[in-house]
N, C-alpha and C positions, 0 to 999 in steps of 0.2 A: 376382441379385435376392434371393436367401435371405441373402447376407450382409448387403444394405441391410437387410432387414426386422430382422436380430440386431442391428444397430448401433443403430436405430431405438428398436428394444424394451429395450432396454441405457439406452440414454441417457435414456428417457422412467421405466423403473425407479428408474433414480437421483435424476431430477429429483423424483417424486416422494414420494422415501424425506426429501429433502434441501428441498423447498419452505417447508414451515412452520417448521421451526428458521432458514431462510435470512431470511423475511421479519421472526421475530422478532428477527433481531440486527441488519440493518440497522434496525429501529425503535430499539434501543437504542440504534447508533451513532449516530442521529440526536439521541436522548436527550444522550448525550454532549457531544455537538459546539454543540449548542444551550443547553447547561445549566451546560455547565464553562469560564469564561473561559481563551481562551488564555496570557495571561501568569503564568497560576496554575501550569502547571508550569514554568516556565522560572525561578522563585520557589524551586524547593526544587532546583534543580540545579547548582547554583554553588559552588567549591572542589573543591580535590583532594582529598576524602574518601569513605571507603566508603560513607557516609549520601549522598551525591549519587547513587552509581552503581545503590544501594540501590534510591534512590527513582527514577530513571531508570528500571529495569528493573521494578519495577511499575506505573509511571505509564503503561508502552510495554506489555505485555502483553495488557490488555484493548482498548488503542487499534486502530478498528479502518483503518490504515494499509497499503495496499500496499506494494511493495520500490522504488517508484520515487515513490510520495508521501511515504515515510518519510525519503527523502534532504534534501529543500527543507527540511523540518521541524527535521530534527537538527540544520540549518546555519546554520538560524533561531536556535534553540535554543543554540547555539555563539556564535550574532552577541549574543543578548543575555545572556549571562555565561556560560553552560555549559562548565563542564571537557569536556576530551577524551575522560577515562575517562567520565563523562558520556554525553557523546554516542554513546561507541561502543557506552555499554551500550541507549540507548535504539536504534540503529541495528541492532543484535542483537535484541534483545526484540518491537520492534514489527512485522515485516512478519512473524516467525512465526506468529504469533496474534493475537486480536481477539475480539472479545464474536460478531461472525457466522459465523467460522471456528471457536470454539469447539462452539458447538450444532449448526452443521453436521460438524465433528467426531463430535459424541454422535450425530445422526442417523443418520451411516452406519456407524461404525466403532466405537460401544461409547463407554460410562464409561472404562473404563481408558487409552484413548489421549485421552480428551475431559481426561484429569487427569492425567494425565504431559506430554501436549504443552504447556500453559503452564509446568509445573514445569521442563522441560527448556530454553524460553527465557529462564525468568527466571535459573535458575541460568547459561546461557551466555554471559547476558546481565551477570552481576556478575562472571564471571570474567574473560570481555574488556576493561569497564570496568577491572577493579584492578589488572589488569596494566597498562594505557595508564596509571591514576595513578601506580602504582609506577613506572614507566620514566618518567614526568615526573618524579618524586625533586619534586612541590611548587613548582618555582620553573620560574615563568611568565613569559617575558621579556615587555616592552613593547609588544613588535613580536605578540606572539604571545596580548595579553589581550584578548579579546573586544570589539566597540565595542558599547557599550549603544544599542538600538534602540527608541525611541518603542514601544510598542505599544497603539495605539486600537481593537484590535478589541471590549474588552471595555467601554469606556466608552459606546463606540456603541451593543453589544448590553443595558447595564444599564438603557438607556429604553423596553428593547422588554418589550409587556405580557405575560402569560403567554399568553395565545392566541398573538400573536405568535409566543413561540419555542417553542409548539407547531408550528406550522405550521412554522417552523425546521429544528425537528426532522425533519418528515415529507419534506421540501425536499431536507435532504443526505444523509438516509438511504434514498430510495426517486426519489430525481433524483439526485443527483453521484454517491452511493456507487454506483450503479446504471451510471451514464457510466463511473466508472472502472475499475469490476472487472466490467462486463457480458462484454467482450468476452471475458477471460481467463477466468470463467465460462462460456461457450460451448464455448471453446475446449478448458477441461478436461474438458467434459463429451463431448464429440465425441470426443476422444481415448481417452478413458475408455471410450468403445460400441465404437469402434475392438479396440483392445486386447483387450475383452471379445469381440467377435465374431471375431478373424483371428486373436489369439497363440496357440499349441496351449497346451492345458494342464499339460503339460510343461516347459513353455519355460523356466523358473527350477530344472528340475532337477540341472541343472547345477554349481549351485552350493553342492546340498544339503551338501556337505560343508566347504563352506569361505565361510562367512560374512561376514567380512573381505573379501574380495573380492568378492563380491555390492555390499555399502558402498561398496566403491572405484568401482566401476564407476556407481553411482549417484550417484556425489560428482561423477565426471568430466560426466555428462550435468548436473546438477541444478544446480552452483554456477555456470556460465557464463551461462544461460539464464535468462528473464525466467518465470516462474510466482505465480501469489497464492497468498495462503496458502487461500482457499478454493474453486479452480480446482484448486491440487494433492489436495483431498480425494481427489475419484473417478478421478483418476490411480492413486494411492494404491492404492484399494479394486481396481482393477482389477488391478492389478501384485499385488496378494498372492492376488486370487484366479488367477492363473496361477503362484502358487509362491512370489513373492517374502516373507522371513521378515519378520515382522512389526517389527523388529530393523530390516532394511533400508528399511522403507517409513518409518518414522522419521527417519531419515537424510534420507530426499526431502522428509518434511514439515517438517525444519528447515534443513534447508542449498537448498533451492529456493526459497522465498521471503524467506530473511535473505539472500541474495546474487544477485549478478547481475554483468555487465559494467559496467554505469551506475555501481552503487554500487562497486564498485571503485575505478573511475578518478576519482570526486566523493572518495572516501576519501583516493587516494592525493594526488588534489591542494589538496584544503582540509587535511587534517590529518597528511598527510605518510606516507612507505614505513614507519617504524617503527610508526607505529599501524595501517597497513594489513596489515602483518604480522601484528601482534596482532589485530586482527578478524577473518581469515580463519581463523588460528590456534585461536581460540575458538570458531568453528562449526563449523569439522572436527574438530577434537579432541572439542567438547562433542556435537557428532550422534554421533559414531561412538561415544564414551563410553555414551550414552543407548539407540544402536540394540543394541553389545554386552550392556548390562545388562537390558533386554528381553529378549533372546534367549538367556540363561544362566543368568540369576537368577530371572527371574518367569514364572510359570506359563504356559506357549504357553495355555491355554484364555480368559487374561483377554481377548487377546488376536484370538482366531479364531471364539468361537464367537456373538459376534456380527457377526459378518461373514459367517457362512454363516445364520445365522438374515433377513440383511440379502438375499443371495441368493436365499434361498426368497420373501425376498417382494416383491423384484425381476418374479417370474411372477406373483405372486397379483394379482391384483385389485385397482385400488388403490379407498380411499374416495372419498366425497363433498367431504371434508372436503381428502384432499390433490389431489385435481384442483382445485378450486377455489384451494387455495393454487398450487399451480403454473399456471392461470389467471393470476391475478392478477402472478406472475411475467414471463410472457410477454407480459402488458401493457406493464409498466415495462420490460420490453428494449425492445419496439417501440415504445413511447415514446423511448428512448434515440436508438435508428434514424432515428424520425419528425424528432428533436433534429439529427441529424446532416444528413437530407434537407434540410430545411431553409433548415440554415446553408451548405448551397453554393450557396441562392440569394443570401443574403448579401454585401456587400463585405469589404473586410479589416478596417474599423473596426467589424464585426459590427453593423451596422445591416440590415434587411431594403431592398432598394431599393426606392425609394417615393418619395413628396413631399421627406421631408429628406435622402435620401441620393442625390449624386448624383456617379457614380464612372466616369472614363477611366483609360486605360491608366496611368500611374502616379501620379494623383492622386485624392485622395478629401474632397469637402467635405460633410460635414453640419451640413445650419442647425439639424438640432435641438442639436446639440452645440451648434453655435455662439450660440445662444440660451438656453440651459441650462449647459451644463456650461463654458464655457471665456468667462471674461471679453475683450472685447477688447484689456485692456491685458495679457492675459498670453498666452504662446505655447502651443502645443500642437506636441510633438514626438512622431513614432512611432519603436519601435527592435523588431526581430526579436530576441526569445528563443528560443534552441534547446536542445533538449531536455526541456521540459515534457512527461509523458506523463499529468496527471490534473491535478484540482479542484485539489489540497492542492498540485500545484506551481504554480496559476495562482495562487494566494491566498498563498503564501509570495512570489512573485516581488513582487504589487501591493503586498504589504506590506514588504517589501525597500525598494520603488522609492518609497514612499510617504515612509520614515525620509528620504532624500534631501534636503537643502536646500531651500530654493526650489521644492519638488513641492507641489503643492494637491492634484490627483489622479490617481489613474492608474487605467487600464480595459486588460488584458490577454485579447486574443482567445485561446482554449487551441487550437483546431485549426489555425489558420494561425500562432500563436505572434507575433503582430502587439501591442505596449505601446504605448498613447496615455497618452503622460505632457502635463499641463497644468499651468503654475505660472511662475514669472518667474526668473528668472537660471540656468535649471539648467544643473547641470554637466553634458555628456554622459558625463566622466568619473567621475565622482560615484556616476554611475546606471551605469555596469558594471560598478563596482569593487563595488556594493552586490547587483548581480546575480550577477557571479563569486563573492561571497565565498558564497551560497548552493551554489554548483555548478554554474551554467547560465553558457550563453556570451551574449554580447549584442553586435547589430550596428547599427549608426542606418542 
């Protein structure tokens, strides 16, 4: 029982050291996402020049993308002219960081790691890129030039008023961003009470002498495994406060959300083993680079003594101000929850059952569809995508699926991964080769 209470008291410290920096970035991301036309970076990323990887790798920085919503994206990004070095650099850059993992950075672990941690993706992020252009040597065969993709989402969003993409804003920043990193948020923060209440305090002494290997050992867990970048925070703060060198918790917070199993195998199979070499190349090389020079060069105190200053007040008391922010947090989870209860009432064409939905074992007719959205002279076809794990991959797929010939519309369920494409002559081939080239598989 006394350990439940230390896990409890652990993870309720943290949430509230970390509530009000959390809620002002998802408002920004939301800022973002509502404000900045998608096509607009996919504009400055094109050719094999260090100016594309340049601007990939700050475009991707502040972006505030998971390491499985950054995949759909990049490949989008590829589909409408992006170089490779490009891509890899924005594929690097962005699941590190983001405008909500940034101030949740500053919240729990200091200035110092809140300003080295994007300087460390943006640099690891150009180096990955310039090497994939170098090793292209510039000549882009036919087979291998990007196909230019329609992009409407911004012509759509240029008639919406400003209230409108306020409201936008508030939508993908405290509803989706919420759906997609709720749970991994949980989850790091349970881990994190975990660790703090059960690992002895000792545990990382081990290593005190030998650095390099502490790193290794943290590359091994970190690079295989699915983590956000702002779910690793309190992993993080935990693991250093049982020892681990500030040097090595670096390494976790860049090589744990720029990679993973997923983005591996979407690497190696949209852009091939030689550029997957190279990406993996430049997060190991660039964490370990970044976790060494921390731990050799610059002062252990930039480093530590906000972290024990973060610990003492872990006990203290928290305010008004952050119980309320972390309130309002655990609203928008269990809103998420509530999102999720929901949709199991649900059929698969994600209609609630009711008057227009009316659904047997393998078929499913809705009149409001049928009345609305899908003319009687045109078909409506469904296809299974797999591997969608957030918003930014259902919204890359619809818009994949949407470039498609003969597509009028398409509507993707994200939890059952169920496409209702509508429109006249589609190819079925058309619409997988436009979903595979994203990184997703696709079944009719």
């Amino acid at each position: 029982m006394e350990y439940l209470l230390n896990v409890v008291s652990a993870v309720l410290g943290i949430i509230n050291e970390m509530s009000p920096y959390l809620l002002l970035g998802f408002l920004l991301a939301g800022v973002m996402h509502a404000f900045i036309p998608d096509g607009w970076y996919a504009k400055y990323l094109s050719g094999n020049t260090f100016r594309s990887v340049l601007n990939a790798a700050i475009f991707g920085v502040p972006l505030p993308l998971c390491s499985c919503g950054v995949i759909p994206t990049a490949m989008s990004l590829r589909r409408e002219g992006a170089s490779k070095g490009a891509v890899v650099s924005f594929l690097i850059a962005t699941p590190q960081t983001g405008v909500d993992s940034i101030f949740a950075t500053y919240s729990l672990m200091g200035l110092p790691f809140a300003v080295v941690r994007p300087i460390a993706a943006l640099f690891t992020a150009i180096i990955g890129g310039t090497f994939v252009n170098v090793s292209e040597k510039g000549d882009l065969s036919m087979d291998e030039t990007p196909r230019q993709v329609e992009s409407r989402t911004w012509s759509e969003q240029k008639h919406l008023s400003f209230g409108q993409r306020c409201l936008e804003a508030l939508k993908f920043g405290f509803v989706e961003m919420m759906e997609d990193i709720g749970k991994w948020l949980v989850v790091g923060l349970i881990v994190a009470g975990l660790i703090t209440a059960l690992v002895p305090d000792s545990f990382f002494a081990i290593f005190k002498d030998n650095t390099l290997l502490s790193m290794l050992l943290v590359l091994c867990v970190s690079v295989p495994m699915y983590i956000c970048a702002t779910g690793s925070i309190p992993i993080a703060v935990a693991l250093m406060m049982k020892g681990l060198t500030s040097g090595a918790a670096l390494v976790m917070l860049m090589a744990g959300p720029a990679c993973n199993v997923a983005s591996i195998l979407v690497v190696n199979k949209v852009l091939g083993k030689q550029t997957l070499a190279l990406y993996l190349a430049a997060i190991i090389g660039g964490s370990i680079l970044f976790g060494v020079g921390i731990d050799y060069l610059l002062p252990r105190e930039w480093f530590t003594d906000h972290l024990m200053s973060t610990h003492a007040c872990c006990h203290d008391v928290a305010g008004w101000f952050e119980w309320t922010c972390t309130g309002v947090l655990a609203l928008l989870l269990l809103n998420v929850l509530r999102m999720r209860l929901m949709h199991k009432s649900a059929c698969h064409c994600g209609h609630e059952h009711g008057d227009h939905c009316h659904c047997h074992d393998e078929a499913c007719t809705c009149s409001a569809d049928t009345a609305h959205d899908a003319p009687i002279a045109h078909s409506t076809r469904t296809y299974t995508v797999k591997g969608m794990n957030c918003n930014h991959c259902r919204t890359n797929v619809e818009k994949a699926v949407r470039s498609v010939k003969g597509v009028e519309s398409v509507t993707v369920d994200l939890p059952t991964g169920v496409a209702t494409v509508t429109g006249e002559g589609i190819d079925d081939e058309a619409v997988k080769k436009a979903v595979e080239s994203i990184g997703f598989d696709l079944e009719k």
